[in-house]
Residue frames relative to the residue before (quaternion, step in Angstrom):
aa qw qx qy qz dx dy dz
X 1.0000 0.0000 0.0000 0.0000 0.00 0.00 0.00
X 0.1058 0.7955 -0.5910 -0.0819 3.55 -1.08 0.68
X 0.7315 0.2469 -0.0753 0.6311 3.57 0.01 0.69
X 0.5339 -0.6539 0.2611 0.4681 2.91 0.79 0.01
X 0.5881 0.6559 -0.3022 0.3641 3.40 1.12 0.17
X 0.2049 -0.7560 0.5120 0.3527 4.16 -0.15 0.37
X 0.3161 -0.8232 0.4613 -0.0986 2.49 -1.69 1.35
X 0.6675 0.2145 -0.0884 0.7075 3.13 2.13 -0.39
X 0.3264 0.7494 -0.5714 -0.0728 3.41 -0.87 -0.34
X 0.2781 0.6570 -0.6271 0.3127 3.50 -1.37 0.87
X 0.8293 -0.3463 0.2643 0.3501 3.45 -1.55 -0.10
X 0.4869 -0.6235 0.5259 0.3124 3.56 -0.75 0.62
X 0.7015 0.3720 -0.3492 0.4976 3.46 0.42 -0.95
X 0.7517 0.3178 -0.4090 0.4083 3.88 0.54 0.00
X 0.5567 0.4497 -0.3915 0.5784 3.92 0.78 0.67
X 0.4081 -0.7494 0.5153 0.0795 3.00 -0.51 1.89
X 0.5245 -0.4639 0.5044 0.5052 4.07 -0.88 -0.92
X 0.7015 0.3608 -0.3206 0.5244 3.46 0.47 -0.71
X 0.5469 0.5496 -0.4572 0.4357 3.70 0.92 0.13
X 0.6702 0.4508 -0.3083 0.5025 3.36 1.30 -1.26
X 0.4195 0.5587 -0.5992 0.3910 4.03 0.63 -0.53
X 0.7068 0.6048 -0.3072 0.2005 2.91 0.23 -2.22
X 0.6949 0.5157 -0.1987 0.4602 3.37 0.69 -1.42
X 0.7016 0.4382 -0.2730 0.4910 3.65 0.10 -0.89
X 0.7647 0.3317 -0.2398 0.4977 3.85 0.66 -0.79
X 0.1491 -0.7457 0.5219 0.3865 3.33 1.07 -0.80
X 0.8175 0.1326 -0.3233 0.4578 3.82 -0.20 1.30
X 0.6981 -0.5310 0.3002 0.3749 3.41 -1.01 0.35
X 0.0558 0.8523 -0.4086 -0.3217 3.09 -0.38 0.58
X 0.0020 0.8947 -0.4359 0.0973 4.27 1.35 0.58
X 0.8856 0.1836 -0.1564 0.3969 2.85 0.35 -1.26
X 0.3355 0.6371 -0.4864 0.4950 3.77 1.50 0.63
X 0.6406 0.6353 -0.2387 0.3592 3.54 0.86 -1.20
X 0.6400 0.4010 -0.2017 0.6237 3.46 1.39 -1.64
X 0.6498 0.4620 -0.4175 0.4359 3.73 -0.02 -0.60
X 0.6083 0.4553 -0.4515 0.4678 4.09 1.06 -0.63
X 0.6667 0.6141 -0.2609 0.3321 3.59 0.81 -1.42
X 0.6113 0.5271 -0.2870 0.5158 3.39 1.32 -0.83
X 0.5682 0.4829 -0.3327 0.5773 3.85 0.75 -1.05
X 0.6993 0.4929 -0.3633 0.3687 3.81 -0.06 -1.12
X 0.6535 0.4780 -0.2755 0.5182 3.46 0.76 -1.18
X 0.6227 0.5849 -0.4428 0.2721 3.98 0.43 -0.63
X 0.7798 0.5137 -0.1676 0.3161 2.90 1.29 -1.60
X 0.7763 -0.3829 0.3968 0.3054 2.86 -2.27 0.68
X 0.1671 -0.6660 0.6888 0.2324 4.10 -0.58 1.12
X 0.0925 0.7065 -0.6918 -0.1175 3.81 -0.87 0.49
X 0.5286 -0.6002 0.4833 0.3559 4.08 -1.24 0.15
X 0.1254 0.7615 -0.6308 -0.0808 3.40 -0.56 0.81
X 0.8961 0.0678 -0.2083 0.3861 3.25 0.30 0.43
X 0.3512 -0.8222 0.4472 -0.0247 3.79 -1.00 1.60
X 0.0400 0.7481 -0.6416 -0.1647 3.27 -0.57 0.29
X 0.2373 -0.6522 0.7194 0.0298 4.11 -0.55 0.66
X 0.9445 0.1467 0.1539 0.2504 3.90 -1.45 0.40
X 0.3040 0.6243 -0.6656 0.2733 4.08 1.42 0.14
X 0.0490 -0.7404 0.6556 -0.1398 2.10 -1.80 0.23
X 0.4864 -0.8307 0.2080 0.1733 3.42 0.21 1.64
X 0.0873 -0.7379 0.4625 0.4836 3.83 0.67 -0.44
């Protein structure tokens, strides 16, 4: 269903995941995904957050 409206129907075992993306978003969405992965990887890893010493009570 997308919008409330059906948009596919047939066998589970023949509707893949990237079929279901496909459907729900209406368009692929792959190569958005690799273009994010590529940006992520570029960047500067800085610490933003430490823990030093927990300690359970």
């Amino acid at each position: 269903m997308k919008d409330g409206s059906s948009v596919c129907s047939g066998m589970v075992s023949d509707v893949s995941n990237d079929d279901i993306v496909r459907l729900m978003v209406g368009r692929e969405l792959q190569n958005r995904f690799n273009a994010m992965k590529e940006n992520v990887s570029n960047l500067v890893h800085d610490t933003v957050f430490e823990v030093r010493k927990r300690h359970q009570p």
